[in-house]
KOLMI-781033 format. One line per field, with one value per residue (C-alpha): x, y, z; residue number from 1; residue in three letters; chain. Coordinates in Angstrom, 1 decimal, decimal comma. Example, Ala and Ser with C-alpha at 12.3 -4.5 7.8 and 13.67 -1.06 7.14 Angstrom:
c1 12,3  13,7 $
c2 -4,5  -1,1 $
c3 7,8  7,1 $
num 1  2 $
residu ALA  SER $
chaine A  A $
// end
This chain:
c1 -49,8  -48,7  -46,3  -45,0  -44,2  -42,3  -40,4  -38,9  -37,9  -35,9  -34,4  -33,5  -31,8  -30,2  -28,7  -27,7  -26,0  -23,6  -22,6  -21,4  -19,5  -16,9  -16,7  -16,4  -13,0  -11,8  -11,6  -10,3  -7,0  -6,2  -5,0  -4,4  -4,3  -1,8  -1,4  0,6  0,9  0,2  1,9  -0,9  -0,2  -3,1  -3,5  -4,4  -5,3  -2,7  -3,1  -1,3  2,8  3,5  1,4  1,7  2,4  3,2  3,8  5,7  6,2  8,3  5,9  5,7  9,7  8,9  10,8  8,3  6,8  9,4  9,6  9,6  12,4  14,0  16,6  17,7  19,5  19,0  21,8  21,2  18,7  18,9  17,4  19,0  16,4  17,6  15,0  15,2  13,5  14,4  18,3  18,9  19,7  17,4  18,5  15,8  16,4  14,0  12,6  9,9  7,4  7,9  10,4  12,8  14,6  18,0  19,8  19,3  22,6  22,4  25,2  28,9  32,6  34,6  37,9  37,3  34,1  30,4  29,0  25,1  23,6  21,6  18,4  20,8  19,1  20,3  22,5  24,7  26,8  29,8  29,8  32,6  30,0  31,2  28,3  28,3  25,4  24,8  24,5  22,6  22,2  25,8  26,9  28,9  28,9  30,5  32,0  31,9  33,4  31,3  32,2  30,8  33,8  34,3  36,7  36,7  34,0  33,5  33,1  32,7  35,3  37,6  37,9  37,3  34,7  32,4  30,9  31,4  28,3  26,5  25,9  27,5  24,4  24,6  21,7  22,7  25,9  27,1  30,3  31,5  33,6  36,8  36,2  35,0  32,2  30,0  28,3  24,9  23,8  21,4  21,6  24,9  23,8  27,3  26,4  27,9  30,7  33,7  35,7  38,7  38,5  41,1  38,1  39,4  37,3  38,8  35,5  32,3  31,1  27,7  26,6  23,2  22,6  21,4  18,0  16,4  14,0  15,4  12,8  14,2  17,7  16,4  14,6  18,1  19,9  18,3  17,3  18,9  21,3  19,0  16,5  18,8  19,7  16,1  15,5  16,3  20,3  20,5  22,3  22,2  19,6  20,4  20,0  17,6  18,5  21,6  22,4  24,4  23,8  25,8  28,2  29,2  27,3  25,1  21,5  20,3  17,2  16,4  12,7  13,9  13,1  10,5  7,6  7,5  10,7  9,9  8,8  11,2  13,6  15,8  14,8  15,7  14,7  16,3  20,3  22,8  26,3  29,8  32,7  33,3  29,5  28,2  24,6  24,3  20,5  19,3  15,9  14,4  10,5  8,3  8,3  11,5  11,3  9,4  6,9  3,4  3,3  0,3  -0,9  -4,3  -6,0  -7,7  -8,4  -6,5  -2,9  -1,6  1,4  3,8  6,0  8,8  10,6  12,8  14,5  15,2  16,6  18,7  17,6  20,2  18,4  19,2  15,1  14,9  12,2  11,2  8,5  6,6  6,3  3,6  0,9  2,8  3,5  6,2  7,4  9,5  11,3  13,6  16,9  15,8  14,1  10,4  8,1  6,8  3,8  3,2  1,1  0,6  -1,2  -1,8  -3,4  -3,1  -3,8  -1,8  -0,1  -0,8  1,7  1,3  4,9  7,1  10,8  13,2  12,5  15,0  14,8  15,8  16,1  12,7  11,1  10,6  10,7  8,9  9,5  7,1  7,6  4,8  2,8  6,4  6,5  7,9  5,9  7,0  5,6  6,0  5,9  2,8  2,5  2,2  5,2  7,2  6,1  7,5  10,5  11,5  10,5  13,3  15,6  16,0  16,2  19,0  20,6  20,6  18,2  15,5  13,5  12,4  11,9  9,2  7,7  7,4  6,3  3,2  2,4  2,1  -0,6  -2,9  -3,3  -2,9  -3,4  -3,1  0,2  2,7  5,8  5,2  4,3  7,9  9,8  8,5  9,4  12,7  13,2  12,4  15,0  17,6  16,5  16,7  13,2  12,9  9,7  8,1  9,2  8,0  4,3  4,8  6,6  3,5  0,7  2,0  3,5  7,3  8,2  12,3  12,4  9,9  12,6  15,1  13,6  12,4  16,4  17,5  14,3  14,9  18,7  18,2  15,4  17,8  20,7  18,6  17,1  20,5  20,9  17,7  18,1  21,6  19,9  17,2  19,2  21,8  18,3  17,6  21,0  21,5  18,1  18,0  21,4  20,9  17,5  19,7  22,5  19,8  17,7  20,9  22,0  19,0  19,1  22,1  21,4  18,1  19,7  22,7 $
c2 -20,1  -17,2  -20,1  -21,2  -17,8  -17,1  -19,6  -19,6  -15,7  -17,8  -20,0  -17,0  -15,1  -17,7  -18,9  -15,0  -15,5  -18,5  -16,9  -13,5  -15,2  -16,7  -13,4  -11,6  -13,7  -13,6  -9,4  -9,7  -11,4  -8,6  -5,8  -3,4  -2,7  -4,6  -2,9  -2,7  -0,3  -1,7  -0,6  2,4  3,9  1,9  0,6  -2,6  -4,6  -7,4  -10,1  -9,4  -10,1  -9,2  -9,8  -8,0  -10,5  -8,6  -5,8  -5,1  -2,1  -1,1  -2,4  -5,9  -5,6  -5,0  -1,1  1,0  2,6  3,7  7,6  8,6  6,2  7,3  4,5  0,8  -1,6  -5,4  -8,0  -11,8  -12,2  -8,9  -5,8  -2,4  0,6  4,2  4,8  8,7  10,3  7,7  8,1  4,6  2,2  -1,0  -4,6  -7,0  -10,9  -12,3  -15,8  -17,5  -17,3  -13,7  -11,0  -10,9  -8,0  -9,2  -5,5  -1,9  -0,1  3,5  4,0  3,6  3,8  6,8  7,3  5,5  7,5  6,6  8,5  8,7  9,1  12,5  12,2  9,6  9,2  5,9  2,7  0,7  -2,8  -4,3  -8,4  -8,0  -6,6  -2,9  -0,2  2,8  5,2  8,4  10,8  13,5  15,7  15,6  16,5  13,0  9,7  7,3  3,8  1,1  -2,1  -5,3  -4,4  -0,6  1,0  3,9  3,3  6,9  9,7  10,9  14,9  17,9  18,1  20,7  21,2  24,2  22,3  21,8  25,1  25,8  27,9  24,5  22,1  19,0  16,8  13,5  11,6  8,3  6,3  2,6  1,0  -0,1  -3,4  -1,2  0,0  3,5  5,1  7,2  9,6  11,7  14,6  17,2  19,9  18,5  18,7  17,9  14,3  11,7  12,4  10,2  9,1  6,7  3,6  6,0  8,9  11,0  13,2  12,6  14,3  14,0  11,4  11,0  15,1  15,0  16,9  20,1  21,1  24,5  25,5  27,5  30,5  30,7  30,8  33,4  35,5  35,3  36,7  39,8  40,5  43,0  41,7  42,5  40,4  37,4  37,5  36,5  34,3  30,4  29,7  26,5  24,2  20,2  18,2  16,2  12,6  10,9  7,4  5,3  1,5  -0,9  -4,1  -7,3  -6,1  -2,8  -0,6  2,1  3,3  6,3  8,1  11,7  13,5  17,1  17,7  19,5  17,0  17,5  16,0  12,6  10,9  12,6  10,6  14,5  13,7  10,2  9,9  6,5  6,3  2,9  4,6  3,0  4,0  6,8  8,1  7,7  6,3  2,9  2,2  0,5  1,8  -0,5  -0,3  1,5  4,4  5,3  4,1  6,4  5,1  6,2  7,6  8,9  10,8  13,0  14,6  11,7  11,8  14,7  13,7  15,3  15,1  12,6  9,8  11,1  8,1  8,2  5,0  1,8  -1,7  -4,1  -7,6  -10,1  -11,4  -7,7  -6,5  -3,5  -1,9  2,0  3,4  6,7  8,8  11,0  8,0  5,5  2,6  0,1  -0,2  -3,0  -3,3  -5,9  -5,3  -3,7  -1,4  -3,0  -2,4  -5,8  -4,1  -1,5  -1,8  -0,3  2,9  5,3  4,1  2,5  -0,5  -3,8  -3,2  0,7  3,5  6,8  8,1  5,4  6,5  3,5  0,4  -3,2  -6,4  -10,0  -12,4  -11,8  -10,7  -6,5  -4,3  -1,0  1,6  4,2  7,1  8,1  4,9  4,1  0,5  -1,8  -3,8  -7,3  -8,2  -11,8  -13,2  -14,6  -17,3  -15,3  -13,2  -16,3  -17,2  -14,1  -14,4  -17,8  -16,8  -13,9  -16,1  -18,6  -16,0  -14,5  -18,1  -19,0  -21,3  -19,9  -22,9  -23,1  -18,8  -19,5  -22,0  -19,9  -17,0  -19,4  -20,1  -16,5  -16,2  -18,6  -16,7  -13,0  -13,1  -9,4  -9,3  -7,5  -8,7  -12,3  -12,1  -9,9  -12,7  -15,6  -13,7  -12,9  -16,4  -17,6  -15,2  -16,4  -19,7  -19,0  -19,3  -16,0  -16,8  -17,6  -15,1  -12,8  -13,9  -13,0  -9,6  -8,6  -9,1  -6,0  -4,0  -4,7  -2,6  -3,1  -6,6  -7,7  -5,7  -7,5  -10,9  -10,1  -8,9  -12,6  -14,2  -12,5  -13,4  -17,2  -17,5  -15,7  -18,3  -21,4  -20,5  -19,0  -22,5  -21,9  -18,4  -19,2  -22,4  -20,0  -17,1  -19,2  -20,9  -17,0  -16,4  -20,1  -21,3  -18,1  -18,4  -22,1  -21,5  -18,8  -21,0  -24,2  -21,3  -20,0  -23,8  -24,7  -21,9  -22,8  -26,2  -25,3  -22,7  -26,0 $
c3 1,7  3,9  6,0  2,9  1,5  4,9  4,4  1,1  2,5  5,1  2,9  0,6  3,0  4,5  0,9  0,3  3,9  2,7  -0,4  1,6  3,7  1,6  -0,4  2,9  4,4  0,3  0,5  4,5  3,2  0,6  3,7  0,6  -3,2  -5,4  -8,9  -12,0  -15,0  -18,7  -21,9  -22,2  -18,4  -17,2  -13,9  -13,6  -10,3  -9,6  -7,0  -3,9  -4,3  -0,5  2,6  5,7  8,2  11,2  12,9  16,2  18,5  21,6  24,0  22,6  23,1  26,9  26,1  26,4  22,6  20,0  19,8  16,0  14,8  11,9  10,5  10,4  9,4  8,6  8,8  8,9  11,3  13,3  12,5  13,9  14,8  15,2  17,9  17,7  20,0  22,7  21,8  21,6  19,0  19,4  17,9  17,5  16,4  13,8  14,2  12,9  15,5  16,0  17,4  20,5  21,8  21,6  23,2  24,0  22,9  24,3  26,4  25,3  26,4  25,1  25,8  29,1  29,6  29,4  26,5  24,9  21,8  21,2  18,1  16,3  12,6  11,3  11,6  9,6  10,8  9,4  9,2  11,7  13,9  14,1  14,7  13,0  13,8  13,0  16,3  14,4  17,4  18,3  15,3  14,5  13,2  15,9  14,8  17,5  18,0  19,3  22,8  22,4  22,6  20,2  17,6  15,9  15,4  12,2  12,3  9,7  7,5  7,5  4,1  1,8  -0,4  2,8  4,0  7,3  7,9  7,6  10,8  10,8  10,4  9,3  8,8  6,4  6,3  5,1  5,0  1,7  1,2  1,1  4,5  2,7  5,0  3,0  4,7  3,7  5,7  5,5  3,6  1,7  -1,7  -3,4  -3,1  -0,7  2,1  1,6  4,8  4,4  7,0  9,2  9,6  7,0  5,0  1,3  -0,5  -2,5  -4,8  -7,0  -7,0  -8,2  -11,3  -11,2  -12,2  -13,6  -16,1  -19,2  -18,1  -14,5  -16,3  -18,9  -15,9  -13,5  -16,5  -16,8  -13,3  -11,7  -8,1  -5,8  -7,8  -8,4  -4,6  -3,6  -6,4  -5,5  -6,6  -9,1  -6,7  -7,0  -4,5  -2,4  -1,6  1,1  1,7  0,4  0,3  -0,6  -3,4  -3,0  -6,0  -3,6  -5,9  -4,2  -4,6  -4,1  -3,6  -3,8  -3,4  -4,2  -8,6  -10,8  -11,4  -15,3  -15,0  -13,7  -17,1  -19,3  -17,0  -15,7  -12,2  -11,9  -8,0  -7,6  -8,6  -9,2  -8,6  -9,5  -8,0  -9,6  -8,8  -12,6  -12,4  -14,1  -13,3  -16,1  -17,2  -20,1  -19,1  -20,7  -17,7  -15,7  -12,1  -10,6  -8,5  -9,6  -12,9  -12,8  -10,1  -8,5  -5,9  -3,5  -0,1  0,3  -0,9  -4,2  -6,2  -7,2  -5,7  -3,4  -3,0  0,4  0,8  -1,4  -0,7  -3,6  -3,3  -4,1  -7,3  -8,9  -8,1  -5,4  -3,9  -3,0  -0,7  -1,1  1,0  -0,5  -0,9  1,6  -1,1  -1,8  -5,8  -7,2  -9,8  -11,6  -12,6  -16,3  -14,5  -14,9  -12,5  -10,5  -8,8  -6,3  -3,0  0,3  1,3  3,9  6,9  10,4  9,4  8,7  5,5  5,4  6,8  8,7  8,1  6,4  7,0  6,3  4,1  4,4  3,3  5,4  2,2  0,3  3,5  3,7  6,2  6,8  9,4  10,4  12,9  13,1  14,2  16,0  14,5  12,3  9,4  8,2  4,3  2,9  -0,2  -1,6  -3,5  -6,5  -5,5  -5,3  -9,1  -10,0  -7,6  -9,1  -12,9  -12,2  -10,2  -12,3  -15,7  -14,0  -13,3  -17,4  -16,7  -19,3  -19,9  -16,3  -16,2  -19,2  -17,2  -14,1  -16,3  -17,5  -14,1  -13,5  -16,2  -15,2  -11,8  -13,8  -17,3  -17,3  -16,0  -19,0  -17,5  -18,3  -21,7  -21,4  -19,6  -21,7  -25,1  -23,2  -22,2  -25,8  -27,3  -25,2  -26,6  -30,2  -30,5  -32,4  -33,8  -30,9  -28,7  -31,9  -31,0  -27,1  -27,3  -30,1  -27,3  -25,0  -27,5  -26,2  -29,5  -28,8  -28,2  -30,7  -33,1  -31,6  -31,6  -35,6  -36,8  -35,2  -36,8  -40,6  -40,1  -39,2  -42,0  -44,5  -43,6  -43,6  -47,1  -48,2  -50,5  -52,1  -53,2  -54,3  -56,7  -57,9  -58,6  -60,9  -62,5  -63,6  -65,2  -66,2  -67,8  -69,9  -71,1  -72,1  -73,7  -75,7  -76,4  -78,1  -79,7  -81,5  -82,1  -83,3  -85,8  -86,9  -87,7  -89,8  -91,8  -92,8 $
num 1  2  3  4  5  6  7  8  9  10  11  12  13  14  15  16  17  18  19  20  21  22  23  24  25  26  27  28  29  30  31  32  33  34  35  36  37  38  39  40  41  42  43  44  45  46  47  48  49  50  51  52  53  54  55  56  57  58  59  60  61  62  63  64  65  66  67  68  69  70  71  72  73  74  75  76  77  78  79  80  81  82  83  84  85  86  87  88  89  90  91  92  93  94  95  96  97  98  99  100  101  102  103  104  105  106  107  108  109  110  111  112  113  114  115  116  117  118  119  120  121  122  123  124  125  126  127  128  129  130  131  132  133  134  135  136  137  138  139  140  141  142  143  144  145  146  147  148  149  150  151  152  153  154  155  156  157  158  159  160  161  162  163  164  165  166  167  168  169  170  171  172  173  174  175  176  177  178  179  180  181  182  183  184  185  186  187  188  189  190  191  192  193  194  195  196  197  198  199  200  201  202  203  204  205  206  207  208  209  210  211  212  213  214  215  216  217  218  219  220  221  222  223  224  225  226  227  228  229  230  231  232  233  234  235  236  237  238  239  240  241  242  243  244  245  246  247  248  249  250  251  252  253  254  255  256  257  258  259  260  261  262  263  264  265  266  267  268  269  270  271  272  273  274  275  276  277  278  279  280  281  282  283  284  285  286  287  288  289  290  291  292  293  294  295  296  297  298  299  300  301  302  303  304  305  306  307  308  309  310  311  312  313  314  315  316  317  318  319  320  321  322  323  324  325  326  327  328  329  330  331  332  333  334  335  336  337  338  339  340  341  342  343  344  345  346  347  348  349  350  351  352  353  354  355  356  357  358  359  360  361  362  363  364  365  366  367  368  369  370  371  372  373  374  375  376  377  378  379  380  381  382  383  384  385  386  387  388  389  390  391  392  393  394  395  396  397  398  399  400  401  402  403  404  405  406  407  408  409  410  411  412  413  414  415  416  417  418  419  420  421  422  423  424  425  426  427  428  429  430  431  432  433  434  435  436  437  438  439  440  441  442  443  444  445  446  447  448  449  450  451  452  453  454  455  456  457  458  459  460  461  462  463  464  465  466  467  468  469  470  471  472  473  474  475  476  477  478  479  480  481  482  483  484  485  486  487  488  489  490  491  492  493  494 $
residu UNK  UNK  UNK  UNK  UNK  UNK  UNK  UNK  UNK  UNK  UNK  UNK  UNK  UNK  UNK  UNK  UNK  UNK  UNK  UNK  UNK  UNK  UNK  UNK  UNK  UNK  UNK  UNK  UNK  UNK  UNK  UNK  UNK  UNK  UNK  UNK  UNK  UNK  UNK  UNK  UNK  UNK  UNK  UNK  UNK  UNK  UNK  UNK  UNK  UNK  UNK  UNK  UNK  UNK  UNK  UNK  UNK  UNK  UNK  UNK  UNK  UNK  UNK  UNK  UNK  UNK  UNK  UNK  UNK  UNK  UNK  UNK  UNK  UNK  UNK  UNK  UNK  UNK  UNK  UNK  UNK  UNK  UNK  UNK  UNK  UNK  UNK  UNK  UNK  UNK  UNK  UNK  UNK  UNK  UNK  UNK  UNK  UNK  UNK  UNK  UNK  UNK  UNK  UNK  UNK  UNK  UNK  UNK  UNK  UNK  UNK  UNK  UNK  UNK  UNK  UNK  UNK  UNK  UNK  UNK  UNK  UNK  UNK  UNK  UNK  UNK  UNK  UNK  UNK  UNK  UNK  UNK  UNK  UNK  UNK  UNK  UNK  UNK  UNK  UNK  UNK  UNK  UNK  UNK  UNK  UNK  UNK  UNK  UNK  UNK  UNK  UNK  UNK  UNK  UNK  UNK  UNK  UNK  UNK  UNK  UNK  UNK  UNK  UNK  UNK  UNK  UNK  UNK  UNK  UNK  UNK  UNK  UNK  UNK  UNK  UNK  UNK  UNK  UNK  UNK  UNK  UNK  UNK  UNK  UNK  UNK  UNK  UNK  UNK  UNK  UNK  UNK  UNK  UNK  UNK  UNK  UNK  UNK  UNK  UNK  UNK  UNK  UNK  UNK  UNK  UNK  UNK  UNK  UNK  UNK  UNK  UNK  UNK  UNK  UNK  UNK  UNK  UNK  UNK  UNK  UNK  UNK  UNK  UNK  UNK  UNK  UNK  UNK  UNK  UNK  UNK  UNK  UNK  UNK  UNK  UNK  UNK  UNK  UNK  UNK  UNK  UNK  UNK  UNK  UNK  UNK  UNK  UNK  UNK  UNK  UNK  UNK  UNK  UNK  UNK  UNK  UNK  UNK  UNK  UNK  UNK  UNK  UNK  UNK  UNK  UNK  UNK  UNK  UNK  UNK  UNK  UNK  UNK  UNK  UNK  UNK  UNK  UNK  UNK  UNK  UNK  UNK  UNK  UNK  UNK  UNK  UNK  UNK  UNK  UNK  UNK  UNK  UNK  UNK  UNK  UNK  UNK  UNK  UNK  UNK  UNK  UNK  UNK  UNK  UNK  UNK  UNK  UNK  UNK  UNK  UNK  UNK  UNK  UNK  UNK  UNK  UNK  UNK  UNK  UNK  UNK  UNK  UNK  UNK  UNK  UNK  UNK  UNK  UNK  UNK  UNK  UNK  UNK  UNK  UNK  UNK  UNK  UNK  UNK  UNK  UNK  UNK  UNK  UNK  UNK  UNK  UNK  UNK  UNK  UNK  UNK  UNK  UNK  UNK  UNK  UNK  UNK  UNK  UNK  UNK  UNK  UNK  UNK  UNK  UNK  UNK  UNK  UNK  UNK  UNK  UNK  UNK  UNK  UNK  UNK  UNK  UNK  UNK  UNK  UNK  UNK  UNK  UNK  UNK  UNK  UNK  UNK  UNK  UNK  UNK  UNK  UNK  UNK  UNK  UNK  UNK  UNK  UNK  UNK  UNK  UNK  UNK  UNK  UNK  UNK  UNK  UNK  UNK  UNK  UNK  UNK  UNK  UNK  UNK  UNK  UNK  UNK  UNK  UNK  UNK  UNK  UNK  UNK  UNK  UNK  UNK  UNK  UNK  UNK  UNK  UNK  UNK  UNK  UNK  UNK  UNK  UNK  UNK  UNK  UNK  UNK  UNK  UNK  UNK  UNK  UNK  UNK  UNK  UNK  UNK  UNK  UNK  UNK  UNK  UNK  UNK  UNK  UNK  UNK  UNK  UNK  UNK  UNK  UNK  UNK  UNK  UNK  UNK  UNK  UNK  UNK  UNK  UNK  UNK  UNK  UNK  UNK  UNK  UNK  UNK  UNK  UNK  UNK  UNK  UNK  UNK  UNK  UNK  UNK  UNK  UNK  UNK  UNK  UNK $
chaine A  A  A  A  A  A  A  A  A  A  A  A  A  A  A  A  A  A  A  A  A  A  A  A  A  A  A  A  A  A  A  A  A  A  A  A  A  A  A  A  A  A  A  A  A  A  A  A  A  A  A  A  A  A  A  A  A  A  A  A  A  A  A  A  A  A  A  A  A  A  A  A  A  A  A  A  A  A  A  A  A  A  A  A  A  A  A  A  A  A  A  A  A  A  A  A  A  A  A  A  A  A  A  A  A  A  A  A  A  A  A  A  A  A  A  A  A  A  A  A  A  A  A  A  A  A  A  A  A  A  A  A  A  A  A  A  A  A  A  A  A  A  A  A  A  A  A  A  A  A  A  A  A  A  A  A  A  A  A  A  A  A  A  A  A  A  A  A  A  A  A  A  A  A  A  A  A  A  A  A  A  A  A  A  A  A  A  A  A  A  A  A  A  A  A  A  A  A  A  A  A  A  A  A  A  A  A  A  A  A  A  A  A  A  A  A  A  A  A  A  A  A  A  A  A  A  A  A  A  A  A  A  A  A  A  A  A  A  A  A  A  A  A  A  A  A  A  A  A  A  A  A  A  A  A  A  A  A  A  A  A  A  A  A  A  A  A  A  A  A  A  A  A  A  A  A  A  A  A  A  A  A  A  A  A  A  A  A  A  A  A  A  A  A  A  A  A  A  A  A  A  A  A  A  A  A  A  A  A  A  A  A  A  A  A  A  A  A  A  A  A  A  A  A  A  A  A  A  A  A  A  A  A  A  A  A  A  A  A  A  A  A  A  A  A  A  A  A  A  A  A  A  A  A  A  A  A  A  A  A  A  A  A  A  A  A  A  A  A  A  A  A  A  A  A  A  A  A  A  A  A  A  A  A  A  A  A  A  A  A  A  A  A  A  A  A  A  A  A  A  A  A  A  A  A  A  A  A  A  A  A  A  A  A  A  A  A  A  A  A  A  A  A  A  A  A  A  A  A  A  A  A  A  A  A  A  A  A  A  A  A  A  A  A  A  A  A  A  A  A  A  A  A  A  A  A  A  A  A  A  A  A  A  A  A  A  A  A  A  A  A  A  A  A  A  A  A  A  A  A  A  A  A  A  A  A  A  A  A  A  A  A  A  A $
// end
């Protein structure tokens, strides 16, 4: 009895043994926390979108470690590091077994002289191949040709609207189609420096707005000089990060505004500028794009989002990261948010210090100064559902979107942004009805009023005939039941 008691225990625990397994390798793959908001600010779990596939430091290069990098740039297959502290910009050739250091670019010919690089911040690369970096601790932005030769250096403006007081420190630039370089540099808060493909300084363009509360306005009114001199001066922030979209529009981010003023939409810490630096971010989700919109006190981090870099994908989504709780946010081009993921950590997929965020296709890339390396994410399958769903919505081909959009159900029936793109797909369809029924589910209030407006009018003009027959049957029958009744009469009274 005692044997056979002993065994079954065996047998048990051997069972319990299988069944961990599996579960075990099922939570290994998920290397962090996927997540969405519903229509009620809710967070709800999401399969993982992204996987961190890789990540690679200076030593698997053969260059010794990074030394807190702080920029980069992707273009085709190459990806450009600002390797700060080592004063060196590093270009490194993706392929699909890995990385390969393709060249160290550290020294330079100036004028017929060898030159250097001193704490340069960031990097940007023409498709012609020209390098512009910005040489933050010389106090420059240097444009080279392929053959690093310096074409011009970009240095502070002499101009009355820049104040002179203020280093020249440049720590952001791209190259617009127009040969524009636009420059951002810290503690510039009148918005982005405009050079002219000479090296001119020609001015500003996208100030951020400026941001006070109406009692600090109230207070520096009536404070005497000495108090308004030590109170904080209502100035417009400044920007972090810039890039560039296929169309030549330019997105900004900016970490410096008054947290009560995320939802209301007054911070706005990611920007869409035209030309002319008006922001044309479209914003139709039920939060502005924000990152997290709600936010605590865990493990020691507090506070919201402070988004520091962003990256337009060529299918109109883009992605942020966060500095403050180290995640990645994206977005489609109505300003939805797709899902969120990351975290802080040392881990694959988590961040000590994320600094600069870029995209090769759908693939993205994270860098992180602190841990000196750079992080590859792939799409997952899922993500690719909801790539394609977008992709082919954007396209005009809406019957295939809804289909993808299904497809994203059956793996995450919770996920609002289907129901969304189905009833969107449906409208654009003329399936008003329909799309009705889909748009109800999550509450999307303004499309469902949309969708019902189109519905009511179609319904009115296919039963336009019958109200037209049953209004002259009200004034006709009458009439002719008046017209016998009075004939009628007539007759009896012969």
């Amino acid at each position: 009895m005692k044997l056979k008691k002993i065994i079954q225990r065996i047998l048990c625990l051997l069972s319990a043994m299988l069944l961990i397994a599996p579960a075990a390798k099922i939570k290994a793959e998920n290397t962090y926390y996927t997540y969405t908001y519903d229509y009620f600010s809710d967070v709800r779990e999401s399969p993982d979108a992204y996987s961190a596939q890789s990540r690679i430091f200076g030593i698997d290069l053969g260059i010794g470690d990074f030394s807190s990098p702080q920029g980069m740039y992707t273009m085709g297959n190459s990806i450009y590091i600002a390797d700060t502290g080592n004063n060196r910009i590093v270009e490194i050739t993706v392929k699909a077994d890995g990385f390969e250091l393709a060249r160290i670019i550290d020294i330079f010919q100036n004028e017929g002289q060898e030159d250097t690089f001193k704490t340069p911040n960031d990097v940007y690369v023409t498709a012609d191949g020209d390098i512009f970096v910005c040489d933050t601790g010389n106090k420059r932005v240097v444009h080279l040709d392929k053959a690093l030769n310096v074409v011009k250096l970009l240095v502070q403006p002499v101009d009355e609207t820049y104040d002179a007081s203020q280093e020249f420190l440049p720590t952001k630039a791209v190259v617009d189609a127009a040969g524009r370089v636009l420059v951002l540099g810290r503690n510039v808060n009148k918005g982005i420096m405009q050079y002219t493909p000479e090296g001119v300084f020609t001015g500003y363009i996208g100030a951020s707005e400026v941001t006070f509360s109406m009692i600090d306005y109230i207070w520096k009114k009536l404070a005497t000089q000495a108090q308004r001199a030590q109170m904080e001066q209502f100035v417009p922030t400044e920007y972090n990060n810039l890039a560039l979209d296929q169309d030549g529009f330019i997105y900004v981010t900016t970490s410096v505004f008054n947290e009560y003023d995320l939802l209301s939409d007054k911070a706005k810490p990611i920007r869409k500028l035209n030309s002319m630096g008006t922001d044309i971010l479209i914003k139709n989700g039920d939060n502005p794009p924000i990152g997290d919109i709600i936010w605590g006190n865990a493990g020691g981090v507090s506070g919201s989002s402070k988004l520091i870099d962003v990256t337009p994908l060529e299918n109109d989504t883009y992605y942020a990261i966060d500095r403050t709780r180290c995640r990645i946010f994206g977005y489609d081009s109505q300003g939805n948010l797709l899902y969120a993921f990351g975290g802080n950590g040392n881990t694959l997929g988590t961040f000590l210090y994320p600094v600069a965020l870029d995209h090769i296709g759908y693939d993205l890339y994270v860098l992180d100064s602190r841990a000196n390396c750079l992080t590859r994410f792939v799409l997952t399958d899922y993500g690719k559902m909801i790539n394609n769903a977008l992709d082919a919505y954007q396209k005009g081909d809406y019957d295939l979107s809804a289909d993808y959009w299904r497809d994203v159900l059956k793996v995450n029936g919770n996920y609002d942004l289907a129901y969304n793109g189905i009833g969107r797909a449906l409208l654009r369809q003329e399936r008003y009805k329909e799309a009705m029924e889909y748009f109800e589910v999550k509450y999307y209030d303004k499309n469902y009023s949309k969708a019902f407006k189109l519905y009511r009018k179609e319904w009115i003009e296919d039963h336009i005939g019958y109200f037209v027959v049953g209004l002259l049957i009200l004034i006709i029958v009458p009439k002719t039941i008046k017209t016998i009744k009075k004939v009628k009469k007539e007759v009896e009274e012969e």
